[in-house]
Short mmCIF file of the C-alpha atoms (twelve columns), coordinates in Angstrom:
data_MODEL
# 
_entry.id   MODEL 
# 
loop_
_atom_site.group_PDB 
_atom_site.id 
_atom_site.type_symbol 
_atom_site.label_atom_id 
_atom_site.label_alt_id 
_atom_site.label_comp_id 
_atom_site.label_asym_id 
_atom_site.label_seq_id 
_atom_site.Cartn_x 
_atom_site.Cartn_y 
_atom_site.Cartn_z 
_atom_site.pdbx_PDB_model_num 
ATOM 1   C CA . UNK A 1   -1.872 -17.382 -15.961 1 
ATOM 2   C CA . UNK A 2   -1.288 -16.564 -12.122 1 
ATOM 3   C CA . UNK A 3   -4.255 -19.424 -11.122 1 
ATOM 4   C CA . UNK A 4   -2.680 -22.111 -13.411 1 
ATOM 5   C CA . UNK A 5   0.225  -22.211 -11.243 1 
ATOM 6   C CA . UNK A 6   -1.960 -22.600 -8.201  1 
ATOM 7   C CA . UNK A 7   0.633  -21.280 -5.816  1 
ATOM 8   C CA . UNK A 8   -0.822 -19.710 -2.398  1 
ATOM 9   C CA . UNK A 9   -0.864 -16.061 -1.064  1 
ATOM 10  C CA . UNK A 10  1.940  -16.679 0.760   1 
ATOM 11  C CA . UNK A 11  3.362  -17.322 -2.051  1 
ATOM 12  C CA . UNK A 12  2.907  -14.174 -3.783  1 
ATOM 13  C CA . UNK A 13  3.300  -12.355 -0.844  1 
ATOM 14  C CA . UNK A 14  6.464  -13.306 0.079   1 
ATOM 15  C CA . UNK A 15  7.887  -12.673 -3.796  1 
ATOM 16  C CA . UNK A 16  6.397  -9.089  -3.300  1 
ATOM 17  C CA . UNK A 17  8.238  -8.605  -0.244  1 
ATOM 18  C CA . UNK A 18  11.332 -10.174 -1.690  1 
ATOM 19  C CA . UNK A 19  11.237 -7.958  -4.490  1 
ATOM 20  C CA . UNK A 20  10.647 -5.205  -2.362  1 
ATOM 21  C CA . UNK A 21  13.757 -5.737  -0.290  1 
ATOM 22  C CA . UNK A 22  15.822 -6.504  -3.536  1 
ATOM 23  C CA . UNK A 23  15.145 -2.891  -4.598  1 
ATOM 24  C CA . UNK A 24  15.515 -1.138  -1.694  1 
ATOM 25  C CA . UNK A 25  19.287 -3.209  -1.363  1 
ATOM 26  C CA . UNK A 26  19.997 -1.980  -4.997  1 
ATOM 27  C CA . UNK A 27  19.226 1.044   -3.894  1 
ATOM 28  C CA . UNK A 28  21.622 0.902   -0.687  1 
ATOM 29  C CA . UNK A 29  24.081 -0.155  -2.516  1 
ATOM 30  C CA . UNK A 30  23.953 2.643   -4.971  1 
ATOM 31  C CA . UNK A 31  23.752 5.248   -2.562  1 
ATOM 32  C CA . UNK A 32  26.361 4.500   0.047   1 
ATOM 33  C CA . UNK A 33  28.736 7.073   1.402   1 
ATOM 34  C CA . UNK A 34  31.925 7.702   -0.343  1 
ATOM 35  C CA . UNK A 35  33.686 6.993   3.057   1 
ATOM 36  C CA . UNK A 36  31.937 3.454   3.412   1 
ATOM 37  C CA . UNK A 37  35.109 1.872   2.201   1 
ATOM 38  C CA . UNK A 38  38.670 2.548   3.089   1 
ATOM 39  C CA . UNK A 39  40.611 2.472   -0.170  1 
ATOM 40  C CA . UNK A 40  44.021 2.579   1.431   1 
ATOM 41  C CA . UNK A 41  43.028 -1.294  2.844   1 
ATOM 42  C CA . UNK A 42  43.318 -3.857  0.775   1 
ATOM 43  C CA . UNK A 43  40.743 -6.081  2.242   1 
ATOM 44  C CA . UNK A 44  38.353 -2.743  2.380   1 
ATOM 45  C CA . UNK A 45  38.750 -2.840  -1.759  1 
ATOM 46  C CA . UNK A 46  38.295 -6.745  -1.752  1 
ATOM 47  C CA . UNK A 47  35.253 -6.547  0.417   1 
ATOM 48  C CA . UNK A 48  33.952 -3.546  -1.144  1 
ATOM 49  C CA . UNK A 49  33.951 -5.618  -4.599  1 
ATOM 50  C CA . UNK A 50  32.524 -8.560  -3.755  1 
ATOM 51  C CA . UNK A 51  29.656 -6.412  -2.196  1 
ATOM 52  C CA . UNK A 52  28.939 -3.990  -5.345  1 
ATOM 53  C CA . UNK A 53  29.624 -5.955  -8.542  1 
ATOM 54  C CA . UNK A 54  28.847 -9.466  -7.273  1 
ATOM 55  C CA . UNK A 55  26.069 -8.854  -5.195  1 
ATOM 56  C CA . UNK A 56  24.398 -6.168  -7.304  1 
ATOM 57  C CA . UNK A 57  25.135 -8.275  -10.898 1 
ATOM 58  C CA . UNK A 58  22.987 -11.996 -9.115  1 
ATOM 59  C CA . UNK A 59  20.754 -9.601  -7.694  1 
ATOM 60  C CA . UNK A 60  19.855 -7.735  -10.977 1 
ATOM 61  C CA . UNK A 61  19.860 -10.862 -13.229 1 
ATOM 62  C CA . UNK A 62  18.003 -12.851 -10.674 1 
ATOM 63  C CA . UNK A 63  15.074 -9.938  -11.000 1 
ATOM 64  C CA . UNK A 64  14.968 -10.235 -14.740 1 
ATOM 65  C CA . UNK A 65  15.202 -13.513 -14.909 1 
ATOM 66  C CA . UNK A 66  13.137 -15.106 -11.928 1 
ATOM 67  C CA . UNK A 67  9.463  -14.000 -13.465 1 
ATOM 68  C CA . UNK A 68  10.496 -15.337 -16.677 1 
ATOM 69  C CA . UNK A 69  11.350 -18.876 -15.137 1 
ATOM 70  C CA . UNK A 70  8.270  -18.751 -12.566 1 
ATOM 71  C CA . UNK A 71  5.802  -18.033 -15.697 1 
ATOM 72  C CA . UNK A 72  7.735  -20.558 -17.848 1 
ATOM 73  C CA . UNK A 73  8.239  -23.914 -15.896 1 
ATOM 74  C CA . UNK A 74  7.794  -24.268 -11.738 1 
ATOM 75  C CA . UNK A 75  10.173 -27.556 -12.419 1 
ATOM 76  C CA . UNK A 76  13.231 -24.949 -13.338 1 
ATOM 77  C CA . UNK A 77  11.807 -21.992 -11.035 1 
ATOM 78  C CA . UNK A 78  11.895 -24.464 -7.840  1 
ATOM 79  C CA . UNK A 79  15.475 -25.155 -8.816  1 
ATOM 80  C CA . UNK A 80  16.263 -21.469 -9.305  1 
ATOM 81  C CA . UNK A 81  14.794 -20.262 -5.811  1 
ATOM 82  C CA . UNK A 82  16.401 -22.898 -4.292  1 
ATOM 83  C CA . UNK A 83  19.515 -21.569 -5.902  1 
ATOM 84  C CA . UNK A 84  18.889 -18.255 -4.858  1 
ATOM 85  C CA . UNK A 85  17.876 -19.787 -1.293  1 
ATOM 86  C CA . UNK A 86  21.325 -21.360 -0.654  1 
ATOM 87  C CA . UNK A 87  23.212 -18.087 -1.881  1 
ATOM 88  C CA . UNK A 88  21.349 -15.814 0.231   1 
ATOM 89  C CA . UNK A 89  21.550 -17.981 3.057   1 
ATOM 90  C CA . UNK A 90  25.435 -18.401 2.591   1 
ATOM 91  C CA . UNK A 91  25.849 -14.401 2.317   1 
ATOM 92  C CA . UNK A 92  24.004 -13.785 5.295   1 
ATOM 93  C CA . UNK A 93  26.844 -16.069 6.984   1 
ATOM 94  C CA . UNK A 94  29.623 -14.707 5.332   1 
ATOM 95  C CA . UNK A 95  28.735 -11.199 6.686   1 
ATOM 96  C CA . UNK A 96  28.328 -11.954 9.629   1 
ATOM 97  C CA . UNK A 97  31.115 -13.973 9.903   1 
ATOM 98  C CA . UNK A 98  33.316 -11.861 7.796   1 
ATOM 99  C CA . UNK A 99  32.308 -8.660  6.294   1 
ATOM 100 C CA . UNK A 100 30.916 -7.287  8.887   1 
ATOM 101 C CA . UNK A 101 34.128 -6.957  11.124  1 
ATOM 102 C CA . UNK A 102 36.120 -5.601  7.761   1 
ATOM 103 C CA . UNK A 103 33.434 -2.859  6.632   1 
ATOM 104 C CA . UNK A 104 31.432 -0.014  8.991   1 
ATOM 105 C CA . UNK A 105 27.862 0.439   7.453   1 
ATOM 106 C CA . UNK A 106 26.588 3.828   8.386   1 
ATOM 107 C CA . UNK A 107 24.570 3.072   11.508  1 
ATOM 108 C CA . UNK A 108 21.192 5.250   10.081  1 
ATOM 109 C CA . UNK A 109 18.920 5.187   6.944   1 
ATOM 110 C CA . UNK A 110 18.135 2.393   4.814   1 
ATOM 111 C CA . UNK A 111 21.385 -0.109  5.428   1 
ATOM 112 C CA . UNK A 112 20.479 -0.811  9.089   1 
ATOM 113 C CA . UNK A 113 16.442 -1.424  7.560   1 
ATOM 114 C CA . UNK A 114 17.635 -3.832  5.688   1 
ATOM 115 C CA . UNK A 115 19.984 -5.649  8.308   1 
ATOM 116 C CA . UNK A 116 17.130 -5.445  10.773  1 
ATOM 117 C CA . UNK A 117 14.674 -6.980  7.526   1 
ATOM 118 C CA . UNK A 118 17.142 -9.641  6.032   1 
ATOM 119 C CA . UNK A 119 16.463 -13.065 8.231   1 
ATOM 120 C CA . UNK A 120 12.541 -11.813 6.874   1 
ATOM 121 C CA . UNK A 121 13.883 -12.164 3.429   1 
ATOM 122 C CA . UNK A 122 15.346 -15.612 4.228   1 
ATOM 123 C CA . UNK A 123 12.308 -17.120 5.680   1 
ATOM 124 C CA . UNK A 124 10.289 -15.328 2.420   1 
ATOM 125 C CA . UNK A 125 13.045 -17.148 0.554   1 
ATOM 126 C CA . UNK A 126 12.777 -20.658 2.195   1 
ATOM 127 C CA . UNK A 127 8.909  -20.593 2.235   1 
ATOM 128 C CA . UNK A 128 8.968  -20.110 -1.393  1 
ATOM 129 C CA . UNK A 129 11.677 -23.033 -2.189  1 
ATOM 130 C CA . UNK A 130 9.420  -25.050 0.204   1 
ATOM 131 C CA . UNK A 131 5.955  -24.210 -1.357  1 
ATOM 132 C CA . UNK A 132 7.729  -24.891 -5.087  1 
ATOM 133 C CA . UNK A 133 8.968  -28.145 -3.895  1 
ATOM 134 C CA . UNK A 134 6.109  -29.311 -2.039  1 
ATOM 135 C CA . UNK A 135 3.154  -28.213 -4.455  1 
ATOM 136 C CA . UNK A 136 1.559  -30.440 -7.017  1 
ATOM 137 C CA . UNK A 137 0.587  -28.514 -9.992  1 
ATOM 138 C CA . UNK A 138 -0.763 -30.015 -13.762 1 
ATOM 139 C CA . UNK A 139 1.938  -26.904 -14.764 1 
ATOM 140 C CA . UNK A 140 4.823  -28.303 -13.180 1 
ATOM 141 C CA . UNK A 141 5.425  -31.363 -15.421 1 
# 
């Protein structure tokens, strides 16, 4: 099944390590401090939303989801990844632009991994938007 889609190592590689970093940032988010977010603030409470429920609901769907549309059609998986390309790409942004000044991420363990890790995740990301869009495959059509 894996050979019929004729997609490279890279490929695969980069999906492992996406998945990889998907986890571990479920798993950050999960397990952060109960003083990560100042409730008295009101933009604390906004920003702590958008970063638990939104975040964590795309992320979890996208993991179900994502191996179903790879296996099932690379026409609707290149459109997904791209998808999933653009959002990353526009959260890394925001945060930096935004959320970052508005919440203090404990400066130890596994959140300042995965700030260190992320512009990884976005070149794993592009690569595999590229390599779906770019790839002739008997599958795809």
């Amino acid at each position: 099944m894996i050979k019929n889609l004729r997609l490279s190592k890279v490929f695969w590689l980069a999906l492992a390590f996406t998945y990889i970093f998907l986890i571990l940032t479920v798993y950050g988010l999960l397990t952060l401090p109960q003083d990560t977010f100042d409730t008295d603030n009101s933009e604390h409470v906004r920003a702590a939303v958008k970063l638990t429920y939104v975040r964590f609901s795309l992320i979890a769907v996208s993991m179900v989801t994502y191996p179903i549309i790879l296996f099932g059609s690379l026409k609707y998986a290149k459109y997904f990844t791209i998808a999933l390309t653009a959002w990353a790409i526009a959260m890394y942004i925001d945060d930096y632009l935004v959320l970052y000044r508005i919440i203090e991420y404990p400066e130890r363990g596994i959140i300042v991994i995965l700030q260190l890790i992320r512009p990884i995740l976005l070149v794993c990301l592009l690569w595999m938007s590229f390599e779906l869009t770019f790839t002739k495959s008997k599958e795809r059509y």
